[in-house]
C-alpha positions as CSV (number, residue, x, y, z in Angstrom):
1,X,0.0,0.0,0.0
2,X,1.5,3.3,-0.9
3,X,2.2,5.9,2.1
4,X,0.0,8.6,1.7
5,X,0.1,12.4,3.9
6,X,-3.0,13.6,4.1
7,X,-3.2,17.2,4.3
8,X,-5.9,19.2,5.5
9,X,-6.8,22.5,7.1
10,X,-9.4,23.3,9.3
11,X,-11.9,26.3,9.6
12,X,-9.3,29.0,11.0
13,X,-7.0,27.9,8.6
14,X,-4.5,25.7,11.0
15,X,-2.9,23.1,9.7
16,X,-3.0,19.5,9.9
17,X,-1.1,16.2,8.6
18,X,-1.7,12.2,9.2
19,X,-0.1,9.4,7.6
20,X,-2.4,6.8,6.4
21,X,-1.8,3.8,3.5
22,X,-5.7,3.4,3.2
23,X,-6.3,5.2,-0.1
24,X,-8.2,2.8,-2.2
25,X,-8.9,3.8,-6.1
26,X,-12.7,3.5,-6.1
27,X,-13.0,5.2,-10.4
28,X,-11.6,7.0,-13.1
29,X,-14.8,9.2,-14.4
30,X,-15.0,10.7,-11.6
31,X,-11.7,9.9,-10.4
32,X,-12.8,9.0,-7.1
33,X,-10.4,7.7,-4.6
34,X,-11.3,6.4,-0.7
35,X,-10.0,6.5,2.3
36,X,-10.4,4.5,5.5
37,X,-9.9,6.5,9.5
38,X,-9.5,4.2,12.0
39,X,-12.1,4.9,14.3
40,X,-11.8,5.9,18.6
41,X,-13.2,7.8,20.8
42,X,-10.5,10.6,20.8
43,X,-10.5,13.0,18.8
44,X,-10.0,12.7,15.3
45,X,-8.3,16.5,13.5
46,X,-7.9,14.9,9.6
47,X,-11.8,13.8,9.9
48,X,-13.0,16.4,11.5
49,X,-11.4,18.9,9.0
50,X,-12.3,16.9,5.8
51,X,-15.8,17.0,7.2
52,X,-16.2,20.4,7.9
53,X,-14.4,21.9,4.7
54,X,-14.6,19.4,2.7
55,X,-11.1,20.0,1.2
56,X,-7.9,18.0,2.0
57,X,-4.6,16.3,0.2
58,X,-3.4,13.1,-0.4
59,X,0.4,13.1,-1.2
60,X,2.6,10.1,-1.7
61,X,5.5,9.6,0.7
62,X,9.0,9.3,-1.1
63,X,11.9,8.0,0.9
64,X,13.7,11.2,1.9
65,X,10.5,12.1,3.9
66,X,9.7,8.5,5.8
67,X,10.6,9.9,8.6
68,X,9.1,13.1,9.5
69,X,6.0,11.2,7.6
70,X,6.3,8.7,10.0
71,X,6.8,11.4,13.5
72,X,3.0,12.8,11.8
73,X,1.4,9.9,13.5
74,X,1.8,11.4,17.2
75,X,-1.2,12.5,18.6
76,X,-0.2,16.0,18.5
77,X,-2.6,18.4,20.3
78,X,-5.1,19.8,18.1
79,X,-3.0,23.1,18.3
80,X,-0.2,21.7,17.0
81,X,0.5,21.8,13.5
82,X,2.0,18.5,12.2
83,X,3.9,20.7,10.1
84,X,5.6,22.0,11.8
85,X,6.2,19.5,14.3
86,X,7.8,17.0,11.2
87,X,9.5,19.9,10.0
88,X,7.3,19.3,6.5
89,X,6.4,22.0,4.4
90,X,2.7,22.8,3.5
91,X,2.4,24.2,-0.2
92,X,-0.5,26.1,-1.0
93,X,-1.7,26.8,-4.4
94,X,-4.3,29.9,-5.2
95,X,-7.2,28.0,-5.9
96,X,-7.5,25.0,-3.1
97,X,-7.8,25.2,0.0
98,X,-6.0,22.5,1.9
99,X,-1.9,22.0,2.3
100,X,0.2,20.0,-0.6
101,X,3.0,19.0,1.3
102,X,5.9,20.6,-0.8
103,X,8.5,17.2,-0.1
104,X,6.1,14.7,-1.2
105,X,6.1,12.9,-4.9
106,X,2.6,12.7,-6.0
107,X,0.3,15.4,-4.7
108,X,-3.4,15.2,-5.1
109,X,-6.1,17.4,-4.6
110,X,-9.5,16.1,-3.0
111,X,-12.8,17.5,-3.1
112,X,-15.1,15.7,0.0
113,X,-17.7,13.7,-2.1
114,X,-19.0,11.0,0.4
115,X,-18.6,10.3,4.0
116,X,-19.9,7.0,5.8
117,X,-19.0,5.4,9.4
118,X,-19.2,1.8,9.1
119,X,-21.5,0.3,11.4
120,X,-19.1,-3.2,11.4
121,X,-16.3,-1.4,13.3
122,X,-17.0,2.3,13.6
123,X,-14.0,3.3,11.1
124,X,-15.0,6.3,8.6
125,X,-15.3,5.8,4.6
126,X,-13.8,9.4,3.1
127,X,-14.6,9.5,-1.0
128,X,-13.2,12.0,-2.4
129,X,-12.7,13.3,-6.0
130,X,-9.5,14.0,-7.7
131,X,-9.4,18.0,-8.7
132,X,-6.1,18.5,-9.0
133,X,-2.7,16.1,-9.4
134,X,0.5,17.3,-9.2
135,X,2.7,14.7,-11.2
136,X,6.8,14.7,-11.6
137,X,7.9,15.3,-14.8
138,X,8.7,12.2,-16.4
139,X,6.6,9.6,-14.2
140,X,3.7,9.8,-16.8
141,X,3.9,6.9,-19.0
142,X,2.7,6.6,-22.9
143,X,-0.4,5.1,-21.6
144,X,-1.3,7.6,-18.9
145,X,-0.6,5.5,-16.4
146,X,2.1,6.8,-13.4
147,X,5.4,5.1,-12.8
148,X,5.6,5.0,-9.0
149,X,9.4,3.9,-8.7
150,X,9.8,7.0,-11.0
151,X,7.7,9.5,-8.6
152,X,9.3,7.6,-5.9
153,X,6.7,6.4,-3.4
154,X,7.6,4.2,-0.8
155,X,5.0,1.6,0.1
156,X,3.6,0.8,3.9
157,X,3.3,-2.2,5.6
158,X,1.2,-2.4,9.1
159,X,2.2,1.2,11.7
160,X,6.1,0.7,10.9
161,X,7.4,-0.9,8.0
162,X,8.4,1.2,4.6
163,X,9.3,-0.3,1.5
164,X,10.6,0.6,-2.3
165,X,8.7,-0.8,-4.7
166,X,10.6,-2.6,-7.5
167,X,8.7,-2.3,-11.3
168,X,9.6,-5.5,-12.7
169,X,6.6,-6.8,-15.5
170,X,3.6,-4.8,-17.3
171,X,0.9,-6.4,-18.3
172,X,-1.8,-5.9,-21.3
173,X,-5.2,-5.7,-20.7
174,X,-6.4,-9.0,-20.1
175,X,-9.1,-10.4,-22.1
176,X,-10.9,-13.6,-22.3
177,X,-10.1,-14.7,-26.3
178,X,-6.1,-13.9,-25.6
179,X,-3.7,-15.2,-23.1
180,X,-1.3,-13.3,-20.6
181,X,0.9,-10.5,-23.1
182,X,3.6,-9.0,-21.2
183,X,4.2,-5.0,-22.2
């Protein structure tokens, strides 16, 4: 799963930051992509600010961030910016309303379009729409697909353990009259 920052801002404009590797590709027209918050009874400043601007970031952790990434898990007081706590930099553009974080790879730009608390465990379904993407130059294939390794995202296993993904095979679409064609 990749490790994403999720960058938000709330009402007065302070700033906010979580790691989570729960963004799930959900569709293309929209592009629609979800995220899963664990749930608890304290307080939660990422839901709380997606719900009530309904505005936030998803940017892709590269391997010279991991580890002020990582420190953004602390349960920080809700006057602390994780920002400045990690020493990461929030990038604002003109016309969007939650923090890029300026270090990260991929940067994308969500727009609030669905929010559900699962009864089965009490965690929170955020759907949210692509409306902006901030892509390195060169990690764009011929297909429109992104190269990862190129944008460098690191991948996350469980709380604690990062990983570089390797490309090593591309596939064709798969269809039922032809078999397997490796790219």
């Amino acid at each position: 799963k990749s490790a994403n920052l999720v960058g938000t801002a709330d009402s007065q404009g302070r700033t906010n930051l979580a790691i989570m590797s729960s963004a799930v590709h959900l569709g293309s027209s929209p592009p629609l992509l979800a995220l899963i918050i664990r749930p608890g009874g304290e307080e939660r400043h990422t839901l709380d600010n997606i719900l009530s601007t309904g505005c936030y970031s998803i940017n892709h952790v590269t391997a010279e961030i991991v580890e002020p990434a990582h420190q953004s898990a602390a349960r920080y007081d809700r006057g602390t910016s994780e920002f400045e706590a990690t020493g990461l930099t929030p990038l604002w553009r003109e016309d969007f309303a939650a923090p890029l974080v300026a270090e990260a790879g991929i940067k994308l730009g969500m727009s609030l379009r669905e929010h559900q608390e699962l009864s089965i465990n009490s965690t929170h379904l955020v759907i949210g729409e692509v409306v902006r993407a901030e892509i390195p130059t060169g990690a764009i294939l011929d297909n429109g697909a992104i190269d990862l390794v190129h944008a460098g995202t690191v991948a996350l296993s469980g709380l604690d353990s990062y990983y570089k993904p390797v490309a090593f095979k591309r596939m064709a679409y798969a269809k039922p009259d032809l078999p397997p064609r490796i790219l």
